[in-house]
C-alpha positions as CSV (number, residue, x, y, z in Angstrom):
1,X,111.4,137.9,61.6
2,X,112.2,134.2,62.1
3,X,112.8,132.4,65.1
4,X,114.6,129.5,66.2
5,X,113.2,127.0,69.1
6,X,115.6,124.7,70.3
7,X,115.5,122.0,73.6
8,X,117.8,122.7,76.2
9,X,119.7,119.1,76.4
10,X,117.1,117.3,74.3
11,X,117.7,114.0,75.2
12,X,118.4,114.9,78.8
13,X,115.0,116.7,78.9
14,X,112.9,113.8,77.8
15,X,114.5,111.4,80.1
16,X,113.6,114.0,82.9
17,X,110.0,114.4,81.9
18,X,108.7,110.9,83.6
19,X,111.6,110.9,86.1
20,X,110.9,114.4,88.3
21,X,113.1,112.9,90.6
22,X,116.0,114.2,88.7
23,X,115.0,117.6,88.2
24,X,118.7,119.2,90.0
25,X,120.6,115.9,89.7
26,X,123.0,115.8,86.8
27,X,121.7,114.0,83.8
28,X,124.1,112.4,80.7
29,X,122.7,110.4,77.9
30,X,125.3,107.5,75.8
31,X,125.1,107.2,72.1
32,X,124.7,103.6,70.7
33,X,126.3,101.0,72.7
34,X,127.0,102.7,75.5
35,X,130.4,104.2,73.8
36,X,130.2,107.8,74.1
37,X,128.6,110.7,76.2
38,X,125.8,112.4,73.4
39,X,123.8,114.7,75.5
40,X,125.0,116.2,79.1
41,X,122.5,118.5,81.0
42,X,123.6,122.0,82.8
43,X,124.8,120.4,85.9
44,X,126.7,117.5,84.2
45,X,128.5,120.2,81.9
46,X,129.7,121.9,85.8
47,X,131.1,118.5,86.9
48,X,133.5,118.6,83.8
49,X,131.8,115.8,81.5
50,X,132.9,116.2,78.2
51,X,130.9,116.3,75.7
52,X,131.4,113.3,73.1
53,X,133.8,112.2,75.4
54,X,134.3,107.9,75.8
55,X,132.3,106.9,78.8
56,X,134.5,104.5,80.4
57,X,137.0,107.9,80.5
58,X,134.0,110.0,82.7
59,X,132.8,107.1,84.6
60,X,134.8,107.7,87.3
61,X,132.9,111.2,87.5
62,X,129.9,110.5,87.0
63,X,129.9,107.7,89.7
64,X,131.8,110.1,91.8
65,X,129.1,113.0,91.5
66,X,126.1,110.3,91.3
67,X,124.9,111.3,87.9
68,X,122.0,109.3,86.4
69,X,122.8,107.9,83.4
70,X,120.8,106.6,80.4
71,X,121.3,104.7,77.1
72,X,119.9,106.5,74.0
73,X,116.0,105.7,73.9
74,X,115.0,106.8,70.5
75,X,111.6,105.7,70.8
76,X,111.0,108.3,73.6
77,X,113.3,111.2,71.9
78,X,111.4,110.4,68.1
79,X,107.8,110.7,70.0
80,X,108.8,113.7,72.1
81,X,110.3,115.7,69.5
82,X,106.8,115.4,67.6
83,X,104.5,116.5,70.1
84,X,107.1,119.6,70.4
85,X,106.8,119.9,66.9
86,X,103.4,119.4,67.1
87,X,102.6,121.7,70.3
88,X,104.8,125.0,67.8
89,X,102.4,124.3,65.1
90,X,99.4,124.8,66.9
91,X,100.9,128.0,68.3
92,X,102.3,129.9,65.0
93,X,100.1,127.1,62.5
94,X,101.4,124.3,60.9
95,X,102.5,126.6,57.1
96,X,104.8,128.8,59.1
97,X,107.1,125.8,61.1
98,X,110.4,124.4,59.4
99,X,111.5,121.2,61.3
100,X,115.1,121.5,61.3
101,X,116.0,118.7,63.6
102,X,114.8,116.5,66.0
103,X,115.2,119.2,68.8
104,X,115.2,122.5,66.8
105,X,112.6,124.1,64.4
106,X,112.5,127.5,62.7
107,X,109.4,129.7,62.6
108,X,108.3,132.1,60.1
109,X,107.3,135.1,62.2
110,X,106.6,137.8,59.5
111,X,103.0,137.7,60.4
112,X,103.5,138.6,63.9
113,X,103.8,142.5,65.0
114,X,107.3,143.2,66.1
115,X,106.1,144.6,69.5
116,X,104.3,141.2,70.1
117,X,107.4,138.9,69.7
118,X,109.0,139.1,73.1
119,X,105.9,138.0,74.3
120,X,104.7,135.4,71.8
121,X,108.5,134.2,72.9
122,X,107.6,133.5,76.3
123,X,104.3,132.0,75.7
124,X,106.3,129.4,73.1
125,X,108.7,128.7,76.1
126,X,105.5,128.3,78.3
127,X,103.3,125.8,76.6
128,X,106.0,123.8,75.0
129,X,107.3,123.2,78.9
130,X,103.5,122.7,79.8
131,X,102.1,120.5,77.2
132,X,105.6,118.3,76.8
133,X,107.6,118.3,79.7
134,X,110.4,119.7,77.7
135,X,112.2,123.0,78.4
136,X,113.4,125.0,75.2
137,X,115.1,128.4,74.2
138,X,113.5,130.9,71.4
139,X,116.2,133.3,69.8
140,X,113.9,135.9,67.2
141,X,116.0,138.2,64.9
142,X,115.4,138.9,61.2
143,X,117.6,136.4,60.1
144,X,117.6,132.7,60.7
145,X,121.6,132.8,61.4
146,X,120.8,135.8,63.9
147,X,118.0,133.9,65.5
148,X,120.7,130.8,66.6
149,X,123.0,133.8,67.8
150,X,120.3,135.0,69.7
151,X,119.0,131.7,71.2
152,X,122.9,130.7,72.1
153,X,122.9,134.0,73.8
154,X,120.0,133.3,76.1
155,X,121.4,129.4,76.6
156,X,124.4,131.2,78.5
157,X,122.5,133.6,79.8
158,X,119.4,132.1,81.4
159,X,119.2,134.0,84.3
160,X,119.1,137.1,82.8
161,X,117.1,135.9,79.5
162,X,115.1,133.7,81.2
163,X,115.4,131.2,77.8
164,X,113.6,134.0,75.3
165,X,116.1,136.5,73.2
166,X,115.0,139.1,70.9
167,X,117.0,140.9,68.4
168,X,114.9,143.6,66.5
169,X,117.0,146.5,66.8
170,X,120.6,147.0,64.3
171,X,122.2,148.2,67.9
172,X,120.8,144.8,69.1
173,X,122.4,143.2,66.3
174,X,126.1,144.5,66.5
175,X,125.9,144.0,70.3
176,X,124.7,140.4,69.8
177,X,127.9,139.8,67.2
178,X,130.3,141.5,69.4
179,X,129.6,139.0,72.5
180,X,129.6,135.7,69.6
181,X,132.6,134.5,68.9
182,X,133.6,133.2,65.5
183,X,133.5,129.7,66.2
184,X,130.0,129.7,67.2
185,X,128.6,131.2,64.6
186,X,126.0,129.0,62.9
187,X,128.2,127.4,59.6
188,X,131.2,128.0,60.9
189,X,133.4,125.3,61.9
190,X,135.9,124.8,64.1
191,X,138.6,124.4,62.2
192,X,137.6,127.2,60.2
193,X,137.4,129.2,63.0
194,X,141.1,128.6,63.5
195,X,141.9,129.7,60.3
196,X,139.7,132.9,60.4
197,X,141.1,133.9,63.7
198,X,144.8,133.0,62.7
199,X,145.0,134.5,58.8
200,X,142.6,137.3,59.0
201,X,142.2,138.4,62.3
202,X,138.2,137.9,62.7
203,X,137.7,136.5,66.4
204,X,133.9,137.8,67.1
205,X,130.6,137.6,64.1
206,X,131.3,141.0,64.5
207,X,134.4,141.2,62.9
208,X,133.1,138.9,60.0
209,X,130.0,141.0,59.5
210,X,132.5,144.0,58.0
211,X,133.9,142.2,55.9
212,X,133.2,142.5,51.8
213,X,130.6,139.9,49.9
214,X,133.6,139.9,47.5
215,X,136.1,138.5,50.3
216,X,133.1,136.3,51.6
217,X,132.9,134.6,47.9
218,X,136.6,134.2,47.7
219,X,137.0,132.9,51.5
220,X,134.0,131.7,52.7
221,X,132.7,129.2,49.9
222,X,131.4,131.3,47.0
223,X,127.6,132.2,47.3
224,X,127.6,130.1,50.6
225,X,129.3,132.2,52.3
226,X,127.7,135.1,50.4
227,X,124.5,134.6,52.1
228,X,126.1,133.9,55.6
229,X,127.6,137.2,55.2
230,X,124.1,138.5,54.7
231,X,122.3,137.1,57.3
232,X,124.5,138.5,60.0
233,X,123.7,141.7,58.5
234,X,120.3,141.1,59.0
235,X,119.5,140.3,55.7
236,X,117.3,137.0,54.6
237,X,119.4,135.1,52.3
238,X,118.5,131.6,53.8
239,X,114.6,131.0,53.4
240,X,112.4,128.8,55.0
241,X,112.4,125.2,53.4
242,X,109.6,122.6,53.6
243,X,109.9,119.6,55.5
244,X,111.7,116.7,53.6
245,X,109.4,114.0,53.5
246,X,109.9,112.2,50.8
247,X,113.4,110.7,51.4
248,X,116.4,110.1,48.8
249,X,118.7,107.8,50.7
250,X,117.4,106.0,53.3
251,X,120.5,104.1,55.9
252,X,120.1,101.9,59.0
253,X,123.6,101.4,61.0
254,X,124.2,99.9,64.2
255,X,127.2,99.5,66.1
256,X,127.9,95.3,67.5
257,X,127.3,95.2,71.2
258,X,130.6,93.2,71.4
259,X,133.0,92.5,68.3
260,X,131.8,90.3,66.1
261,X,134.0,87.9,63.7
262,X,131.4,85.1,62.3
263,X,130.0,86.4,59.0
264,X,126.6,84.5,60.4
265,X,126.4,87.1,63.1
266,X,127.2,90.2,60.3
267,X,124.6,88.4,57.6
268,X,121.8,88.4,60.7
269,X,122.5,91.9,61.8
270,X,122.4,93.3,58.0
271,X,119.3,90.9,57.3
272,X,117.5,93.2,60.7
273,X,119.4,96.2,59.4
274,X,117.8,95.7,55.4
275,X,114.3,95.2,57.3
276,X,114.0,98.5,59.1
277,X,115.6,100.2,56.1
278,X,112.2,98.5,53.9
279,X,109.6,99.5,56.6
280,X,111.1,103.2,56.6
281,X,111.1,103.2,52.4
282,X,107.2,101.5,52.5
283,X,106.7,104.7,54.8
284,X,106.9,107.0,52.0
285,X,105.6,104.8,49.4
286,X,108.7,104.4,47.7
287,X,111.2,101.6,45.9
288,X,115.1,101.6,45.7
289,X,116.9,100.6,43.4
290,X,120.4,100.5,44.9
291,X,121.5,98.6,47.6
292,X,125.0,99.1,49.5
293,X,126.4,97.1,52.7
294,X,129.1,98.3,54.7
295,X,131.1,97.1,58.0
296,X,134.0,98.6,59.8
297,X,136.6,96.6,61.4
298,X,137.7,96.6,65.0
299,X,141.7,97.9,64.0
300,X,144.4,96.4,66.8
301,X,146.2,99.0,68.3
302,X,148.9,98.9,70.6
303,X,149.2,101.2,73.6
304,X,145.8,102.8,75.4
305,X,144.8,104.5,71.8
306,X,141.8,103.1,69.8
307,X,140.2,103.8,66.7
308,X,137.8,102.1,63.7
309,X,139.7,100.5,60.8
310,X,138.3,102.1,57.3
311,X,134.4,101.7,56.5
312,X,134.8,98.1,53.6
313,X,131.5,99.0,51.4
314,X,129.8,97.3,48.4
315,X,126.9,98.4,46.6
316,X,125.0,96.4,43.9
317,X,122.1,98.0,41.1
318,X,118.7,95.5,41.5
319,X,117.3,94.5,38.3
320,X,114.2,96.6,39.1
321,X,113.2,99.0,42.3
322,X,112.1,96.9,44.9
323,X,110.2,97.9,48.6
324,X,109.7,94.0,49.4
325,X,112.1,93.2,52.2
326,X,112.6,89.4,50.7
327,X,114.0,91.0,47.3
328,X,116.4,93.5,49.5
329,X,117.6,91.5,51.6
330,X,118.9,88.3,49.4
331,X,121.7,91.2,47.4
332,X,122.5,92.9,51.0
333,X,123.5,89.5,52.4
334,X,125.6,88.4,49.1
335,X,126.8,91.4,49.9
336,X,128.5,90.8,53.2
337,X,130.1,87.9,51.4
338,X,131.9,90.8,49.2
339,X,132.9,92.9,52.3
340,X,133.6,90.0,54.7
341,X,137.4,89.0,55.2
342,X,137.6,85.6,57.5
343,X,140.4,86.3,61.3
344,X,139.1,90.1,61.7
345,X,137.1,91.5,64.2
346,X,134.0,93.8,63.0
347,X,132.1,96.7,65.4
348,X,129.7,98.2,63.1
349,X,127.8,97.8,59.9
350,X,125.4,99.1,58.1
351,X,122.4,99.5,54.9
352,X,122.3,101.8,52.3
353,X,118.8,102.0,50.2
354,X,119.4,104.4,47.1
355,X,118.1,105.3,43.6
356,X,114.7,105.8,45.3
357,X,111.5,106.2,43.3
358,X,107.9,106.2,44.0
359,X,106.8,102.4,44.1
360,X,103.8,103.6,41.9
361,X,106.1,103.9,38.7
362,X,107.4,100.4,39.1
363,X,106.4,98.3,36.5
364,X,104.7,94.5,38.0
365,X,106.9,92.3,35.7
366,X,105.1,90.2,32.5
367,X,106.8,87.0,33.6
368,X,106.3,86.7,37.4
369,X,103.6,84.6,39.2
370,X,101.1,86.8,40.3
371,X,102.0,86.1,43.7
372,X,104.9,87.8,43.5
373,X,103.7,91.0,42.1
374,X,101.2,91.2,45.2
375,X,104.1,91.3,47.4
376,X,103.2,94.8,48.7
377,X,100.0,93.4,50.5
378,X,102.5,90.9,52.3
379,X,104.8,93.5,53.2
380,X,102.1,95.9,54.5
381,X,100.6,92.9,56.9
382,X,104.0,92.5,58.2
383,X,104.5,96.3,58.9
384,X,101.2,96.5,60.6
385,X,101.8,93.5,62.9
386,X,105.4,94.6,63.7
387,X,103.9,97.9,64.6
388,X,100.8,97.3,66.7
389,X,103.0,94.2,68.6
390,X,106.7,95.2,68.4
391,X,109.8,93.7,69.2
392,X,109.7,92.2,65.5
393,X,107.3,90.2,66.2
394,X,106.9,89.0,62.4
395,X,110.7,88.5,61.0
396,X,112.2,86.7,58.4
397,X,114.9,83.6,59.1
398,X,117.9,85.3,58.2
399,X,117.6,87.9,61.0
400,X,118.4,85.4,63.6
401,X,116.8,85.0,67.1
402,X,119.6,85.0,69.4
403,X,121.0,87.9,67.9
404,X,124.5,88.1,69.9
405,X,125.3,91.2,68.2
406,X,123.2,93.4,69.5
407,X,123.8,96.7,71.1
408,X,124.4,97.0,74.6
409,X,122.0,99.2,76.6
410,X,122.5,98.9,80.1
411,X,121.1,102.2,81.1
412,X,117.9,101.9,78.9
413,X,114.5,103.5,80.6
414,X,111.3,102.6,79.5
415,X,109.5,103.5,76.7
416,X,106.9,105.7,78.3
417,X,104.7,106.9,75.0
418,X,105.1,104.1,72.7
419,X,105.0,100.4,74.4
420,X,101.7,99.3,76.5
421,X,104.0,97.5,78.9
422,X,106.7,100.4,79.5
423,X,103.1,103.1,80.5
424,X,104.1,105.4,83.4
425,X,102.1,104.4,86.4
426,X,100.7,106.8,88.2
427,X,99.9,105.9,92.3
């Protein structure tokens, strides 16, 4: 049996936990810069937010209905998702947890007595909520696909599934597909739900679940859709994966807090950008080999429609895998010279580290000063300052100081777990 745990309105949740205050008053959380509604609580969802809708389109409800409203705080979401993580592997042990994202983690429950899952359910539910704050859904059945149709299930159900659904039973299961509808069956998009429903007549998992594995591997992707079909016959055909650690791309992208048009402004925010992208590859000891730039320009439009021009990208091959920020950062910024075109306005851009090998195979070159093939020492100090004091404390020139560009984050709350200064007081 497997089970998937997944946090009710993640982000909502963890702004929530320090702010009890808001515990039955409507909750949304903005992606980067403000621009769009990521993460909407129960109560929002009522009002009529949309989700992934343009904020300055529900402001006028949410000011209306007095919800509270936060900009995305990463540094709260990245440290509460891993004491969630953390809290499931002390329950079910750390070998039998697949971290699937940063609110959602499959367990492998094959060591656990059927007649003991409904309540091992409950007490994952119960010390999750305890030890974190954060309120989560368990959906068990023997497959992973029929443990998200069982979790979504108890989602729009609470009252009666009081967040924990179990699905042991082949009558559980067809009465579980009958009551999912295509479209939210895990792998199925939504425009492929369209087409399902339109050419072939499948509206519920049900309905898919009859279907042949020959007419899966014609129409749903070959041996993709193959195992999909398998799954919502309760059969394991998608197994439990490791957690990715070592990384094979590795991107940092921002969106401007206002449109920028100075190549000075794009060069400082991809000098920042190629900074963190070297502290996340020194991370996991490794060295990249390609670099790529992008930007996307601010297209004009006429009318009240909007939308990003095409993403303008460049990527160059370094002589030799690097992890030294100084050696990544002098291509990326040639780089915006490549991509840059002088009278248009720019909202985003963006690092690409690639070609990424353990730093231990790279070679220290014959005809470099020492100096320069200690450079890891250097970049570790740096790290470890920036870390312990924050805010970049240690940077190099070409990132700037004023840094006009930035995101804006006008509903930002405090960094409760991860800055000295941003603690939650207790009177």
């Amino acid at each position: 049996m497997i089970a998937i745990v997944d946090c009710n309105s993640f982000y909502c949740s963890c702004e929530r936990v320090f702010r009890p205050d808001l515990e039955s008053r409507p909750v949304v959380v903005l992606s980067n810069n403000d621009g769009c509604i990521i993460s909407r609580d129960d109560h929002a969802k009522a009002l009529g937010v949309e989700m992934a809708g343009p904020y300055f389109k529900a402001r006028p409800l949410i000011e209306k209905y007095n919800v509270a409203t936060f900009s995305s705080n990463y540094n709260l979401y990245g440290d509460l998702s891993m004491r969630v993580m953390d809290t499931l592997k002390a329950i079910v042990g750390e070998e039998h947890v697949e971290v699937y994202s940063v609110d959602e983690a499959f367990l492998d429950l094959d060591h656990i007595p059927v007649h003991h899952l409904k309540r091992l359910g409950e007490e994952i539910r119960d010390t999750v909520r305890c030890w974190t704050g954060v309120k989560v859904s368990v959906g068990i059945a023997p497959t992973k696909v029929l443990a998200k149709v069982a979790n979504r299930i108890s989602k729009k159900n609470k009252s009666f599934y009081k967040d924990v659904m179990l699905i042991e039973t082949k009558e559980k299961i067809m009465d579980a597909l009958q009551k999912t509808a295509i479209g939210d069956v895990w792998g199925i998009g939504r425009q492929y739900s369209m087409k399902l429903s339109s050419a072939y007549g499948i509206n519920k998992a049900f309905d898919l679940s009859l279907q042949s594995e020959e007419w899966a591997a014609r129409n749903l992707g070959g041996v993709v859709g193959v195992r999909l079909l398998k799954e919502l016959r309760g059969e394991q055909a998608i197994l439990m994966k490791e957690e990715l650690v070592q990384k094979k791309m590795i991107a940092t992208t921002r969106m401007f807090g206002n449109p920028v048009e100075k190549i000075t402004d794009i060069k400082e925010a991809i000098s920042t950008y190629t900074s963190r992208a070297g502290e996340k590859l020194r991370r996991q000891h490794g060295a990249a080999s390609v670099i790529s730039v992008f930007v996307v320009p601010k297209e004009q439009s006429t009318g009240n429609r909007f939308r990003h021009g095409p993403s303008i990208s460049k990527h160059t091959i370094l002589p030799r895998a690097t992890s030294f920020t100084n050696e990544l950062i002098k291509p990326a910024v040639q780089l915006v010279e490549e991509v840059f075109e002088e009278g248009r306005l720019y909202k985003k851009a963006g690092v690409t580290l690639s070609g990424i090998v353990p730093d231990t195979s790279v070679q220290s070159d014959l005809f470099s000063d020492d100096h320069k093939n200690g450079g890891r020492f250097l970049m570790d100090t740096i790290d470890n300052v920036n870390f312990s004091m924050r805010n970049d404390m240690v940077k190099f020139a070409s990132s700037g100081t004023d840094r006009n560009w930035k995101m804006r984050q006008e509903f930002h709350s405090p960094r409760y777990t991860t800055r000295w200064d941003e603690l939650f007081e207790v009177s």
